[in-house]
N, C-alpha and C positions, 0 to 999 in steps of 0.2 A: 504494500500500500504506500502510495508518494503522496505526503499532503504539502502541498505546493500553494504558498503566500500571491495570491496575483489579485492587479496588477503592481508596480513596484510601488513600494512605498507603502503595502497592505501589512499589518504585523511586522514581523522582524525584516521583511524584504528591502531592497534599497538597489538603486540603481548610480553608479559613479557620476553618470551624463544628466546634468540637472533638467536639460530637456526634454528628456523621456517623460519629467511628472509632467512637462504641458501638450505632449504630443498623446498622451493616454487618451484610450477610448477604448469600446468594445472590441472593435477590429484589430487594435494593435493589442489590447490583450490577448484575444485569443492565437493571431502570428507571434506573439514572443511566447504564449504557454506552448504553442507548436514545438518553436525554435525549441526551449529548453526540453519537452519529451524526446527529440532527436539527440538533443547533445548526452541525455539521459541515457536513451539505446545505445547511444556508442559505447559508453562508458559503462555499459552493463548488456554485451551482446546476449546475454544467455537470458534475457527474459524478453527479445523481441519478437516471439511467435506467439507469445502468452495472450489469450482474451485479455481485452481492454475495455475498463468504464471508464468514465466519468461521472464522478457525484459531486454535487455541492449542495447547500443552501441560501438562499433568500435572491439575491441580485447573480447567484448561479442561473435560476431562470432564463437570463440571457448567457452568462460567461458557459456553463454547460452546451448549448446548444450551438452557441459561434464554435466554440472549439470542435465540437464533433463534424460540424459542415467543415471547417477548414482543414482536417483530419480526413476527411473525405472526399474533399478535391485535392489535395496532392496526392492519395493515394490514386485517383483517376488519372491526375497526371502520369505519375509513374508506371500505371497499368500495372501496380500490381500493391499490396498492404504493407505499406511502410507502417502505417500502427494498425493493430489486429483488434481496430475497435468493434466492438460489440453491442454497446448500447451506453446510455444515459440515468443517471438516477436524480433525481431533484424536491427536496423537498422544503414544504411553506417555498414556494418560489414565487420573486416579483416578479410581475409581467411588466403591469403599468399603474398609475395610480387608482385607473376607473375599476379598472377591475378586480386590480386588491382591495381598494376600498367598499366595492359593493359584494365581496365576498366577505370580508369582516362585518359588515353591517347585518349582511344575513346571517351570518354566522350568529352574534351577538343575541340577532332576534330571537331567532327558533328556539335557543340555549334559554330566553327568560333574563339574560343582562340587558337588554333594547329594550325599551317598553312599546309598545303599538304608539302610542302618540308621538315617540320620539321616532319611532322607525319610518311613521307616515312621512314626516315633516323632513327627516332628510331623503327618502327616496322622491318626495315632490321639488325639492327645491336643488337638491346636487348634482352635478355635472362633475363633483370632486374639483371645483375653482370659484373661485369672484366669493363674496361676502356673505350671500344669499346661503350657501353653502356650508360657511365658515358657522355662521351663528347656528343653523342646524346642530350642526356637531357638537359645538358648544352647549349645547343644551343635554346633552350625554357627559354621563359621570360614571364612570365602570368603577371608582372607588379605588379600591386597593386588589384587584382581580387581575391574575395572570392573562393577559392576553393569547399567550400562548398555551395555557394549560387551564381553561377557567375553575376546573374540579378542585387544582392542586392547592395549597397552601403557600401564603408567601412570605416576604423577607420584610420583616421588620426592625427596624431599632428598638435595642434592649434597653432597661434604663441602667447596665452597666456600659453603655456604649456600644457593645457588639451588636452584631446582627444575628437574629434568630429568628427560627420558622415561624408562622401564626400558629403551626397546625402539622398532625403530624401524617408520614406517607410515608409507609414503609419502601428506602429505596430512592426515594426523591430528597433530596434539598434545594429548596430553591434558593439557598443562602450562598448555594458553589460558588461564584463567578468572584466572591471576594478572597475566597485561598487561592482561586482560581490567580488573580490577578495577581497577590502576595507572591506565588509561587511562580510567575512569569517574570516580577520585576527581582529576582534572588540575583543577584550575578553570578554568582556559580553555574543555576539555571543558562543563563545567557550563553557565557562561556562555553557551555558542553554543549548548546545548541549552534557554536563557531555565529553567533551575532552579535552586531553591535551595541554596545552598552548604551541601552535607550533605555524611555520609561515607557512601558506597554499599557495600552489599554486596550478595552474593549467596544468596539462599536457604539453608537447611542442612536 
């Protein structure tokens, strides 16, 4: 399994040519994750006939699916499987805003977090843009509720300062993402990872 930081500048990744972060886009992502699975096969001929996926999450949506199209016209070029891709996996993946957002809204609804009044008032008024929209949404208040897990239990501040679960889930803590982070900014971590001494975060 290669879990691969793209485009540069995502996590610990970094590019020397400071104009790679202005020439970034989908395109040039997925030709430079090309580039690098090539220089990868070289450098490890004995796994180049192996099945090949690609998986990611969230804005994978798109980075999964350019990479496999461009994985698939140079292997046409070549007439024959420079990578012995197989298939795709992707999951919660962004398409676009209309359509995450009107997937989250139904989501919300049917679940009992949307109330009918709120749910009216944004499927009559949103295009997901302009003001009209904006105050709809505003009028929703998920509280303290996992987006991504509405069942689960979440992350609260203790009154010793830490964070602790609301609630409890055999297997789950939604509390992770803070040793999570503690344990990416360790330098040793860094080090054995051969990255540059930064301070890591995680997406927002």
């Amino acid at each position: 399994m290669i879990f691969l930081e793209s485009p540069a500048g995502v996590g610990f990744s970094y590019s020397n040519t400071s104009s790679d972060y202005d020439l970034s886009g989908d395109e040039r992502t997925a030709d430079d994750a090309y580039v690098f699975l090539l220089r990868w096969l070289e450098r490890f001929p004995e796994y180049k006939d192996r099945a090949f996926y690609i998986s990611g999450e969230s804005y994978a949506g798109h980075y999964a699916p350019q990479l496999a199209a461009t994985i698939l016209l140079h292997n046409t070029y070549n007439n024959r499987s420079i990578i012995n891709l197989q298939g795709i996996l992707v999951g919660n993946p962004y398409l676009d805003d209309k359509r995450n957002n009107q997937g989250t809204i139904d989501f919300f609804w049917t679940h009992g977090v949307m109330s009918d009044e709120v749910y009216a008032n944004v499927t009559e008024h949103c295009d997901f843009a302009g003001k009209a929209c904006s105050g709809a949404w505003d009028a929703f208040d998920a509280g303290q509720i996992d987006a991504y897990n509405i069942y689960a239990p979440v992350c609260v501040d203790g009154p010793d300062g830490a964070y602790h679960p609301s609630g409890y889930l055999p297997g789950y803590d939604p509390c992770s993402d803070y040793p999570t982070i503690a344990y990416l900014n360790d330098p040793e971590v860094q080090c054995a990872f051969h990255a540059r001494m930064t301070e890591w975060s995680p997406c927002r």
